[in-house]
mmCIF file of the C-alpha atoms, coordinates in Angstrom:
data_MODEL
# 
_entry.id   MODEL 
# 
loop_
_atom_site.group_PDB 
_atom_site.id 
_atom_site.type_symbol 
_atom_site.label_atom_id 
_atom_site.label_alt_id 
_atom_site.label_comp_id 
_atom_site.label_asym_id 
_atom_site.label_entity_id 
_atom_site.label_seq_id 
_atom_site.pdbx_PDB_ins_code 
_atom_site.Cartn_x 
_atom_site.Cartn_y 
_atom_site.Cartn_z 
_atom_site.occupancy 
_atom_site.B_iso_or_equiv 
_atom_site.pdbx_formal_charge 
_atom_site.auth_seq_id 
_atom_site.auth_comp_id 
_atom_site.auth_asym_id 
_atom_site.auth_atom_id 
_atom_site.pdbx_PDB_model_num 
ATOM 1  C CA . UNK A 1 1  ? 104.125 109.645 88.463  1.00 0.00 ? 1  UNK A CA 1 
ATOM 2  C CA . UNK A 1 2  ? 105.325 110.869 91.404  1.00 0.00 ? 2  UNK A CA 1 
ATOM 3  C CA . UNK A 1 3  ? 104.372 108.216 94.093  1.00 0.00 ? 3  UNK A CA 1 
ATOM 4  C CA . UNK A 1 4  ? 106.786 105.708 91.205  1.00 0.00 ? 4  UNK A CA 1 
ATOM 5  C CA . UNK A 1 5  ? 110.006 108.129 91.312  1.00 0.00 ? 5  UNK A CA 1 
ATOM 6  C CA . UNK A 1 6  ? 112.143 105.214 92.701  1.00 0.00 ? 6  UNK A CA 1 
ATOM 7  C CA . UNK A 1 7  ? 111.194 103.645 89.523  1.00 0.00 ? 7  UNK A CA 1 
ATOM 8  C CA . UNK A 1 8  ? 113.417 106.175 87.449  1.00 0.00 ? 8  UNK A CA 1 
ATOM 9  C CA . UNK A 1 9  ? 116.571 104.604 88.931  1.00 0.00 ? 9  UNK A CA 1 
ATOM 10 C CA . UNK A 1 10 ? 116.537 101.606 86.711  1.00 0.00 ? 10 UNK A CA 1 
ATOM 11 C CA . UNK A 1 11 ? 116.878 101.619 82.855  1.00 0.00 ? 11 UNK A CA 1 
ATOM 12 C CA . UNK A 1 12 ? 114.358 98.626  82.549  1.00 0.00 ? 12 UNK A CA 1 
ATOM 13 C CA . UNK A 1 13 ? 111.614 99.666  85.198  1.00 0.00 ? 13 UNK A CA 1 
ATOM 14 C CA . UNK A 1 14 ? 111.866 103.166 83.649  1.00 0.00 ? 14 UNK A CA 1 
ATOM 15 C CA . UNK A 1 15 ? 110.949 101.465 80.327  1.00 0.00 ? 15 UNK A CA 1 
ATOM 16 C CA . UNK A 1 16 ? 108.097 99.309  82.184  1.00 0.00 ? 16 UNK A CA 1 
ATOM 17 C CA . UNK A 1 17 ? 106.735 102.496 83.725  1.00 0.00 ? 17 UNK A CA 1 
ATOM 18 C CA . UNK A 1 18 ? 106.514 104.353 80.574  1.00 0.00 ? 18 UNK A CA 1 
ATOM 19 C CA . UNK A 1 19 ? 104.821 101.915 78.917  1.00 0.00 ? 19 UNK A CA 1 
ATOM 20 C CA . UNK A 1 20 ? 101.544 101.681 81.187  1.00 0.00 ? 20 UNK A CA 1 
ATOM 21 C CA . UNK A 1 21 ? 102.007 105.498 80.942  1.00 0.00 ? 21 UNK A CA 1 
ATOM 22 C CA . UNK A 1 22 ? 101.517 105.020 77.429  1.00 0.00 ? 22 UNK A CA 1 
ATOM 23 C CA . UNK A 1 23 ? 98.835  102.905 77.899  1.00 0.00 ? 23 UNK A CA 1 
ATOM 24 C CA . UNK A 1 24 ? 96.676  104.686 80.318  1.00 0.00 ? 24 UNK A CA 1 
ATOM 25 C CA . UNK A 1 25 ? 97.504  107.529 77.837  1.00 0.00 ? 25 UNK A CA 1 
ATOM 26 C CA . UNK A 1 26 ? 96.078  105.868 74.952  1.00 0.00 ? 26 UNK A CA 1 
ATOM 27 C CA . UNK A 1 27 ? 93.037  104.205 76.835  1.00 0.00 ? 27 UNK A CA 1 
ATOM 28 C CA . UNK A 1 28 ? 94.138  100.852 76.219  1.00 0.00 ? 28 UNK A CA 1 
ATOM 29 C CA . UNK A 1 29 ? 95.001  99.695  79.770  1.00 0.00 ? 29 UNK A CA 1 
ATOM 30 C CA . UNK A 1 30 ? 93.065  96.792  80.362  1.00 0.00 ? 30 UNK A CA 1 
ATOM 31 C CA . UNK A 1 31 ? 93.300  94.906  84.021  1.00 0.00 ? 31 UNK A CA 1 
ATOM 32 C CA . UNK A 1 32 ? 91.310  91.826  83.052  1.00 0.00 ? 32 UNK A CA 1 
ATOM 33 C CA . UNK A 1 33 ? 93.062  91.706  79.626  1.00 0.00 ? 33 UNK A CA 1 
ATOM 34 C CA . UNK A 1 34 ? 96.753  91.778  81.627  1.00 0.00 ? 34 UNK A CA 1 
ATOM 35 C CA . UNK A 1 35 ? 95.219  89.320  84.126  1.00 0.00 ? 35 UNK A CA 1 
ATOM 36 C CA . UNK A 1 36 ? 93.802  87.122  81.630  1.00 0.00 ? 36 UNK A CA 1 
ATOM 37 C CA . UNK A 1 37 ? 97.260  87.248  79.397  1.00 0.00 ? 37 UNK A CA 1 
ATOM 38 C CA . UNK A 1 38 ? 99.198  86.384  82.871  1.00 0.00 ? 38 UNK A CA 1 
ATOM 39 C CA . UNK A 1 39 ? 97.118  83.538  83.385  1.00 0.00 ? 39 UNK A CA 1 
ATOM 40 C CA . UNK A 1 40 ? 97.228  82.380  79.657  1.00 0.00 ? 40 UNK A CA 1 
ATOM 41 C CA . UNK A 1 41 ? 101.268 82.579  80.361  1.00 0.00 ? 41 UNK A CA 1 
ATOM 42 C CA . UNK A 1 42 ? 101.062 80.577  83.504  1.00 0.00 ? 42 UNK A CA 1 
ATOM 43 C CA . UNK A 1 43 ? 98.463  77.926  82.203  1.00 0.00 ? 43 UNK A CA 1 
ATOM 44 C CA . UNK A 1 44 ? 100.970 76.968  79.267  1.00 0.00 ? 44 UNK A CA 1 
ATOM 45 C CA . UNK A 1 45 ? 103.767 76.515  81.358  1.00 0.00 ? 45 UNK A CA 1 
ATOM 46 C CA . UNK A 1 46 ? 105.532 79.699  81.822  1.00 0.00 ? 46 UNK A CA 1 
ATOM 47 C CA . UNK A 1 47 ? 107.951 79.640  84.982  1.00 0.00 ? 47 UNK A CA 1 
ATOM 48 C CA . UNK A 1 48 ? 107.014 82.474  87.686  1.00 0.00 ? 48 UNK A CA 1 
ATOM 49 C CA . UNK A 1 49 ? 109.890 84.755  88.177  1.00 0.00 ? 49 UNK A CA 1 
ATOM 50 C CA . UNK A 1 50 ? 111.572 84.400  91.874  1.00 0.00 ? 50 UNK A CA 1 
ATOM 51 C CA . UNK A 1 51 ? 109.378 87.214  93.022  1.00 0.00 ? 51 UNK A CA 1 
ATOM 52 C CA . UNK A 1 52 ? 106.621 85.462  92.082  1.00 0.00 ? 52 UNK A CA 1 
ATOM 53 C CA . UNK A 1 53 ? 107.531 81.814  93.261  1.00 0.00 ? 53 UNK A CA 1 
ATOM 54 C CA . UNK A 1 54 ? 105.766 80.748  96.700  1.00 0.00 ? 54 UNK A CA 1 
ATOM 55 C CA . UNK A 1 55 ? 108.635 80.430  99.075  1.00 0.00 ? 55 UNK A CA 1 
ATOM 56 C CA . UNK A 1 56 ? 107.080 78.803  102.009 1.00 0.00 ? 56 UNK A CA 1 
ATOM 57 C CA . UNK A 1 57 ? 108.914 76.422  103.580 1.00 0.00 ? 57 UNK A CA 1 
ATOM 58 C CA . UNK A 1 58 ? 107.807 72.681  102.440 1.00 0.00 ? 58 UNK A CA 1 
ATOM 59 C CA . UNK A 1 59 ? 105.143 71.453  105.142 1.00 0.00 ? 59 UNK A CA 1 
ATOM 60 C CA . UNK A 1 60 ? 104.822 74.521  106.800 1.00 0.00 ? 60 UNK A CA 1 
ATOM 61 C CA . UNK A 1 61 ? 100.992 75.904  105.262 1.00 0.00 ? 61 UNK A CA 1 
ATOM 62 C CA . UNK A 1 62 ? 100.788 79.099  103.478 1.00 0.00 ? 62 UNK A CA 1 
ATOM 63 C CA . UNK A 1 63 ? 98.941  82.414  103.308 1.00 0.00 ? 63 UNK A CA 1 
ATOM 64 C CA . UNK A 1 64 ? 98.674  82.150  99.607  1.00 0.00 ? 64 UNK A CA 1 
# 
C-alpha cells in the first residue's frame, strides 16, 4: 500500500483504496468484470467524468 500513500490524504480515495484492498483480499477482483461494468456504464449513456473526457482541441487529431 505503500507506493498509494498519497491516497490516504483524501476521505473518499481512502474509501476507494480500501475497497480494492478488500477485494484483492477476498479474491474477488476481477479486471475484465470492472472493464466490462465500465463499458456497460458508458454504452447506456453514462457521462465520463472530466478526467475521463477527451480534451483535444476540436480539429486538431488525437492520440486516443
Amino acid at each position: 500500500m505503500e507506493p498509494r500513500a498519497f491516497c490516504y490524504r483524501n476521505a473518499g480515495r481512502t474509501n476507494r483504496m480500501l475497497e480494492l484492498v478488500r477485494m484483492r483480499i477476498n479474491l474477488a477482483d476481477d479486471a475484465d468484470a470492472y472493464a466490462a461494468g465500465i463499458r456497460a456504464y458508458l454504452d447506456a449513456g453514462g457521462p465520463l467524468t472530466a478526467q475521463g473526457a477527451i480534451r483535444d482541441p476540436v480539429g486538431t487529431q488525437s492520440l486516443r
